[in-house]
N, C-alpha and C positions, 0 to 999 in steps of 0.2 A: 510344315516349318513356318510358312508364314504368318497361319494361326497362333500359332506359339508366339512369335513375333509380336502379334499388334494382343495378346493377352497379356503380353510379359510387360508390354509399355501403356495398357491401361491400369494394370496395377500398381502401376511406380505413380501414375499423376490421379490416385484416391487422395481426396483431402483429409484430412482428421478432423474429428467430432469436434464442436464445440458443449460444450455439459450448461445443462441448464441451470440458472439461480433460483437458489431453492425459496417457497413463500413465505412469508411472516405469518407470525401466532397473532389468530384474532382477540379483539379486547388491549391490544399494545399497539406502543408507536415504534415502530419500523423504520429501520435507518438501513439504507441499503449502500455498501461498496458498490462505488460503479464499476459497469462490466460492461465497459466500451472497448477494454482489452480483450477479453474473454472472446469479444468476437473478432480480434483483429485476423486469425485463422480462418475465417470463413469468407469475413470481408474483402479479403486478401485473392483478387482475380486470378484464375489460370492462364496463360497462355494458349491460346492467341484472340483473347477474349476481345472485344473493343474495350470492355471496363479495365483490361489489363493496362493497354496504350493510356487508356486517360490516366488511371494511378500513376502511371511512370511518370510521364512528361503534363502531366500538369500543374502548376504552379499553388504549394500548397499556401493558406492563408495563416499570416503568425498571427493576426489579430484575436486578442481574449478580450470577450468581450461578458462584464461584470452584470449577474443583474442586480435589479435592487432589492430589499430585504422583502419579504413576503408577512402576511397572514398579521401584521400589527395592529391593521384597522379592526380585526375582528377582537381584539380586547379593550380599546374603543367604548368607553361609555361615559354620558355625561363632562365631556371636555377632558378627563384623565384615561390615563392605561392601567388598567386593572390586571394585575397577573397571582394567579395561585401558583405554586412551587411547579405544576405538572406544567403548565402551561407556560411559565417560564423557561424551563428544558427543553420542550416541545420548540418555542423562539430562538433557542444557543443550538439548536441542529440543524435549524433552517437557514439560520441569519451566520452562524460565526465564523471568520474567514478563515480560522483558524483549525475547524473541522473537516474543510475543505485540502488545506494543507496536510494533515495527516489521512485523509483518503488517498488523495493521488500518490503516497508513497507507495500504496499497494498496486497502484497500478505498473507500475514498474517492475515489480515483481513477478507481476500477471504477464508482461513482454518479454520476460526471462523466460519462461515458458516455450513462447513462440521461437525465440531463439536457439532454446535448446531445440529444438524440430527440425531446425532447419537441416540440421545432419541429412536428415532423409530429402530432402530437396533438390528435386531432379536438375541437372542443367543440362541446356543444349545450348553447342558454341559453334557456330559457322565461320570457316574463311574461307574466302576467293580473292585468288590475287592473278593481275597478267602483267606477264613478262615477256618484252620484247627483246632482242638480245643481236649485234651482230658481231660477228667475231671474226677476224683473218687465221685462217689455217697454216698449217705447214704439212699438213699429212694429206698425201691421195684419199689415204681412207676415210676422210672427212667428207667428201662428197660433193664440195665445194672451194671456189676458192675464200672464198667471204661466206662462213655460216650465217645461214639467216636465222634463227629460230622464234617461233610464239608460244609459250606455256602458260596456260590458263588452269590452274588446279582451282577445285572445289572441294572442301572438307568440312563435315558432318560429323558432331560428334554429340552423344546422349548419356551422362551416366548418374545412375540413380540407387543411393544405399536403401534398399528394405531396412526395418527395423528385426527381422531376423539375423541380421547383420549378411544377409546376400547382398553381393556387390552387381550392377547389371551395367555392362557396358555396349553402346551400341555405335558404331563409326560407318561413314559412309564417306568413300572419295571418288571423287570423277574429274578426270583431267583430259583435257584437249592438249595436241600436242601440233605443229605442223613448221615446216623447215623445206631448207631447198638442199636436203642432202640428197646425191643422185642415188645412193643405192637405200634408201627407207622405200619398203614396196606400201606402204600402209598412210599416207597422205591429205588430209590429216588423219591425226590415230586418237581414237576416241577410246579411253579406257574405265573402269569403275571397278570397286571394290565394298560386299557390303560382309560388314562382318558384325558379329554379336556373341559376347564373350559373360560368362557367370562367372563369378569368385564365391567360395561360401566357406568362410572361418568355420576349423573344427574343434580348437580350444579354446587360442583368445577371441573374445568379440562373438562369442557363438550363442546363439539364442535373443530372445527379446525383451528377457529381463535384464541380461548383459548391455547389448545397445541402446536401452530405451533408458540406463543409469541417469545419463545428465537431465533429461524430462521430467524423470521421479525425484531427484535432485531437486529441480526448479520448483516442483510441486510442494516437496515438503518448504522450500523457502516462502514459496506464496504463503502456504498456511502458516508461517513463523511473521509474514507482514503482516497478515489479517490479525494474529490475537494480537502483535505491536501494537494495528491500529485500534483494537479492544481496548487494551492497554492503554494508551494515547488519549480515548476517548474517556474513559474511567477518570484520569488523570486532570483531561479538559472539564469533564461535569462537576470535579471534585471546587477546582478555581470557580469554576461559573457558580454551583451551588455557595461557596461561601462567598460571592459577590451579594449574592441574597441577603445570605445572614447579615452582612456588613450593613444592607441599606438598616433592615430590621432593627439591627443594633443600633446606627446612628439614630433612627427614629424615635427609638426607645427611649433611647438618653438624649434627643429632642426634650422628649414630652416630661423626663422627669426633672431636667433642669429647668423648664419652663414653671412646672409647677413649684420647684424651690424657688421660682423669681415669685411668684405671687406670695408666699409663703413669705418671702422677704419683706413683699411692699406690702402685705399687710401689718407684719412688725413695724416697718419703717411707719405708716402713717399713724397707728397705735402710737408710737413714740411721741412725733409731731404732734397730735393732739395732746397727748401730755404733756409734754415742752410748753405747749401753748398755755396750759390751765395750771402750769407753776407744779407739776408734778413729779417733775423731774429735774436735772440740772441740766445745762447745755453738756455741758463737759459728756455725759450720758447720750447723745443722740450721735455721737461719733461711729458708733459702733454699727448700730442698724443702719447708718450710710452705705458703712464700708460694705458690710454683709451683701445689702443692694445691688451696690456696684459691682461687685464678685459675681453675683449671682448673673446679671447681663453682661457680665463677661464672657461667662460661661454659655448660657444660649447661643451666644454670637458664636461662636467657636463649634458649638452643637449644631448649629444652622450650617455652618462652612464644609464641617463634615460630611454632612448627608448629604450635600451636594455634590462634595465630591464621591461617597460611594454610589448615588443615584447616574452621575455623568459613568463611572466604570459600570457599572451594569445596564447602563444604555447601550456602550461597547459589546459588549454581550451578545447581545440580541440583534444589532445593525440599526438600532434607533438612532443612533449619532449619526446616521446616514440619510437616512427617509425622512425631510424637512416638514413631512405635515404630522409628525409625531415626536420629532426631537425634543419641544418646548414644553411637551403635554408634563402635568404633575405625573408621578408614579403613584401607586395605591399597589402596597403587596398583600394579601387576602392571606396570608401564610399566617397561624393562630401561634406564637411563640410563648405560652403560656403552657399550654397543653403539653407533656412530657408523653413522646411516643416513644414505641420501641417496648422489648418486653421487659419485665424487672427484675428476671435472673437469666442468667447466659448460661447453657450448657459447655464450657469452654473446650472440651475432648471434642463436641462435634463439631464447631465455628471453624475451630483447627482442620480437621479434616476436610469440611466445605472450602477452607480455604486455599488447601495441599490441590483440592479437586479442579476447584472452580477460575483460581487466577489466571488472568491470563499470561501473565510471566512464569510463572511458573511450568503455563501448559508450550511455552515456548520452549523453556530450560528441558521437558519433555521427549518434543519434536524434536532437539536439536539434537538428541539422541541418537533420534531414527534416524538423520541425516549423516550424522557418525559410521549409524552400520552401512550407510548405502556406500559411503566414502572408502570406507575398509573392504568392501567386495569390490569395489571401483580399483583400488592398490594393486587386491590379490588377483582381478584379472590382468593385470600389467605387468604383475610377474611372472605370467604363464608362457610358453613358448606359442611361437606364430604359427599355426598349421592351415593351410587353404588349399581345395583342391576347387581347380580350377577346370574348364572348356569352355570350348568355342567351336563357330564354324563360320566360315569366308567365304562368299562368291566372287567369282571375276568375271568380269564381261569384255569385250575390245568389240570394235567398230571402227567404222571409216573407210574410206577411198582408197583402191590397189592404185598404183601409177606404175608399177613393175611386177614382173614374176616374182615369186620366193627366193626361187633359183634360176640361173640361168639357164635358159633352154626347154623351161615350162612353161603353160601356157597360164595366164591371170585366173587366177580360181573364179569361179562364177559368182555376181552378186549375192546369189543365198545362202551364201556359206561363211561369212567373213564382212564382206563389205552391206553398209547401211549407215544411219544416224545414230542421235544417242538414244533412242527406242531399243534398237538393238543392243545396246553393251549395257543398258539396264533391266532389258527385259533377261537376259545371260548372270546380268551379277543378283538380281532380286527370285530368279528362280531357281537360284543355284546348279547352273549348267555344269558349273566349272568349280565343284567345294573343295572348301580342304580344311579338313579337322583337325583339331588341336584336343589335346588333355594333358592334365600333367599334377602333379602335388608341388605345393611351395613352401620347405620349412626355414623358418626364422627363428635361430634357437640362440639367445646371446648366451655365452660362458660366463657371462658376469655383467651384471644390469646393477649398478650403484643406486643409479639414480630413483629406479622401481623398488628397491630395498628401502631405501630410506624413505620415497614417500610413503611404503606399508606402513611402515615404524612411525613416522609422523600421525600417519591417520588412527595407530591405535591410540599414543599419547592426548591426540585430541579428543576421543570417547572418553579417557582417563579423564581430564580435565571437567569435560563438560558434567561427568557422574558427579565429581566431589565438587564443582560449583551447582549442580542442583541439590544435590543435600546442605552445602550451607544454604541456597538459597529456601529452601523447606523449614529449616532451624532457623531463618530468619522472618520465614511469616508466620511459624508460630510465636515467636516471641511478637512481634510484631500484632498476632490479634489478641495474644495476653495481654499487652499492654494496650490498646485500644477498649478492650473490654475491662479494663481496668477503671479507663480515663472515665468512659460511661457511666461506670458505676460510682464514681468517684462526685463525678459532676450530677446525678440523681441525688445522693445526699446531699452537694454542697445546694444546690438549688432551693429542697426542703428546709436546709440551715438558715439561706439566703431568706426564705419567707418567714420562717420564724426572729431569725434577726429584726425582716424588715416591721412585722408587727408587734414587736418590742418596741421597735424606735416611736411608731407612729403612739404608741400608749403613752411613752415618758413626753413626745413633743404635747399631748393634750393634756400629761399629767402638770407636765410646767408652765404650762398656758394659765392652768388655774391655780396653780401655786404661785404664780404669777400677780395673776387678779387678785389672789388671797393678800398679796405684800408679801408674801413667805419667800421670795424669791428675786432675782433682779434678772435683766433682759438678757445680759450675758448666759445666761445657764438656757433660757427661753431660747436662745440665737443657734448656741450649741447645739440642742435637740433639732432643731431644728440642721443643721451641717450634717448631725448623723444618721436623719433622716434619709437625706437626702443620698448620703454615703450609701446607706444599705437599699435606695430604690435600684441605684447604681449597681451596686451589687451582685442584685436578684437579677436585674436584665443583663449582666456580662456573664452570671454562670447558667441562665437559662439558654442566652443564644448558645455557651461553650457547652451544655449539653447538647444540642442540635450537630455542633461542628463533631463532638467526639462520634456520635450515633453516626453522621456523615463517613468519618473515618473509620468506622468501624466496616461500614459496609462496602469500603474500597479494601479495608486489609483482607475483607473474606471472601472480595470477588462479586458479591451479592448487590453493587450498585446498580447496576441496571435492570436485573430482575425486580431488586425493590421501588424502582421506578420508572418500570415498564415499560423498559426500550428494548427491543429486537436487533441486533445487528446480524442483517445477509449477507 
């Protein structure tokens, strides 16, 4: 029996496994959830550990403490920051506070876990309490006239659920007892009780698939945080990559309004020289002023912008923070000329990659499964209570005779009765003195409302969640049709855009010299010149909006981070 005893209560204080994080795909950059939670179960001392005492009462630290952005100095060359498109994503997973922010929601999710566990988590609660006590009588049979008494009880108690849903209960009581009654022959009386009792559910609550529901529960939510924060992440690179396109674009249409300013002041000085040589009339130089002044309007304004999309994708990356790289120029090494991506779409397949691969979608999934755990969770609530239970209790007694039992007998001998508390625990832990118990315990309600309608609730929510994953299905394919649309859309307009723009650049040279010829006056010159500069415009707003569609294409079909070779653990 005692065997049984100290087996049955090593079994209740096993810890549970913490599951290892699986490793990254070599040749990619690896972005790992932390799994500081993951080990908060192992971390987490046993009683009566010293690591236990310190966890308890030591004073935890609220201080977060930020570090600073990392790995800036290594793109570092020549007094500017050099970044290619990889190496700029690579910076926004390192640096952005932002990525930080939707990790740690997973971790909460990860302590959901730990919480649902706790079901099986043994407790043991001790009291002792003394009581001194005097009291005036009115009966002979009190033993006194003024009862003195002292009760000093001790209580032990241990109870710990299995995940087979065995319930194990273990109680121990020992009470000192001592009084100036004249007829107590037992002075003080030393008494103790050890008992140890199993419950084991036969319908509801039975098994380890039953008990261990809220755990599998927490599990499938972890995994609904983790593809969120896929999601999340998808979502963040999507922002951060078009901060890129943005510097690019500004850049762009830096350099081609700059080059319409020269464009201009070469008109403008062209003019002026013939103003001067009586070739023109004043009234004539108005025009190439204005054109000038439009055109440095314009840079300035091209200037302001880039600065501002260059200051947002500093943001980015944590460079507005790291003071020996804030001021550096940027240099993006990104080729915004070159039209990647393939130039026909299988769209049946994108679709199905998309159906496959999103991670909202593989949420709307999961939340499935968590459906059916919900509905088994119901229909064990509407089952009746059956538990068959036992137990067995020792007694022990001890203490001082100060009288016979009876009158007229002699004080039993010290080895039979009288001694300390050796003796009334050595009586109740070897069970001198058992007494068994069994029994069945049924709990049958006639009528459970409240387990009816949570049933009915939990199927209505798998109803729900089924027809909002089919529209949400109906909505990414439409969703990568139209993306792959935009793509295709923005490939032609691109090609248009370049042919436009070498149109323009032949009529500005054709009126140059129609120009020179006389054939023409500077107005038509200035023109070509406007549409020139319209269609440089042009070609760089539908080459970057190629990039941006090809971008969105690969977030509608789930396919971002594979196409940019991030791993998320």
């Amino acid at each position: 029996m005692r065997t049984f005893l100290l087996s049955a209560i090593f079994v209740c204080a096993l810890p549970l496994a913490a599951q290892p994080a699986p490793a990254g795909e070599p040749g990619k950059t690896s972005f790992a959830i932390s799994s500081d939670a993951r080990k908060l179960e192992k971390s987490d001392p046993l009683f009566p550990t010293p690591a236990y005492f310190k966890r308890r009462f030591e004073t935890p630290s609220t201080r977060v403490e930020l570090r600073m952005p990392v790995r800036l100095n290594e793109y570092v060359a020549g007094g500017k920051l050099e970044l290619s498109l990889k190496s700029y994503l690579d910076l926004v997973l390192a640096n952005n506070p932002d990525v930080s922010v939707i990790r740690l929601q997973v971790e909460t999710a990860q302590n959901a876990i730990t919480r649902a566990a706790s079901l099986f988590d043994p407790l043991l609660v001790a009291r002792f309490n003394t009581t001194r006590s005097s009291t005036p009588t009115a009966d002979t049979l009190a033993g006194a006239a003024v009862l003195s008494q002292l009760n000093q009880p001790l209580n032990i108690a241990y109870t710990h659920t299995m995940d087979t849903g065995t319930q194990l209960n273990f109680g121990f009581t020992g009470t000192k007892t001592s009084n100036n009654n004249a007829f107590q022959f037992l002075n003080p009386n030393l008494s103790s009780s050890l008992g140890f009792n199993v419950t084991q559910p036969l319908i509801r609550g039975f098994g380890r698939q039953v008990t261990r529901l809220p755990i599998t529960i927490a599990q499938g939510r972890l995994r609904n945080a983790e593809l969120n924060f896929e999601d999340n992440l998808i979502n963040l690179l999507v922002a951060a990559e078009n901060a890129y396109w943005d510097v690019i674009a500004a850049r762009e249409n830096l350099r081609v309004q700059e080059e319409a300013l020269k464009l201009n002041d070469t008109s403008l000085k062209r003019s002026q020289r013939e103003l001067e040589l009586g070739a023109i009339s004043q009234l004539e130089i108005y025009q190439p002023q204005a054109q000038y002044a439009n055109a440095e309007i314009f840079v300035t304004q091209a200037r302001f912008r880039l600065a501002q999309a260059e200051d947002a994708l500093r943001r980015q990356i944590g460079a507005d923070i790291d003071e020996s790289v804030r001021n550096l120029p940027i240099v993006l090494t990104e080729s915004v000329t070159a039209l990647a991506g393939p130039a026909t779409f299988n769209r049946e397949e994108l679709v199905a990659t998309a159906i496959r691969k999103r991670p909202d979608l593989r949420v709307a999934r999961q939340t499935l499964d968590i459906d059916d755990l919900g509905i088994r969770s119901a229909t064990n609530a509407l089952r009746p209570d059956v538990s068959l239970t036992g137990g067995v209790t020792g007694l022990g007694r001890s203490g001082v005779f100060t009288r016979p039992i009876t009158p007229g007998t002699p004080i039993p001998p010290a080895a039979l009765l009288a001694g300390g508390i050796n003796t009334a625990l050595g009586q109740a832990f070897g069970f001198d003195y058992p007494t068994y118990t069994g029994g069945l315990i049924v709990r049958f309600p006639v009528r459970d409302r409240r387990a009816a309608a949570d049933f009915a609730d939990s199927l209505v929510a798998k109803k729900l969640d089924t027809y909002r994953l089919r529209a949400a299905e109906q909505n990414a394919r439409l969703q990568v049709l139209n993306a792959i649309n935009n793509v295709e859309n923005s490939r032609a307009s691109v090609e248009l855009a370049k042919n436009a723009r070498d149109l323009a650049q032949k009529r500005v040279e054709a009126e140059q010299k129609r120009y020179e010829l006389g054939a023409t006056t500077i107005f038509f010159v200035l023109a070509a010149q406007t549409d020139l500069t319209t269609a440089e415009s042009n070609l760089v707003r539908e080459t970057v909006n190629f990039r941006r569609n090809l971008l969105q294409l690969f977030q509608r079909t789930g396919q971002l981070l594979d196409e940019r070779g991030i791993v998320v653990q």
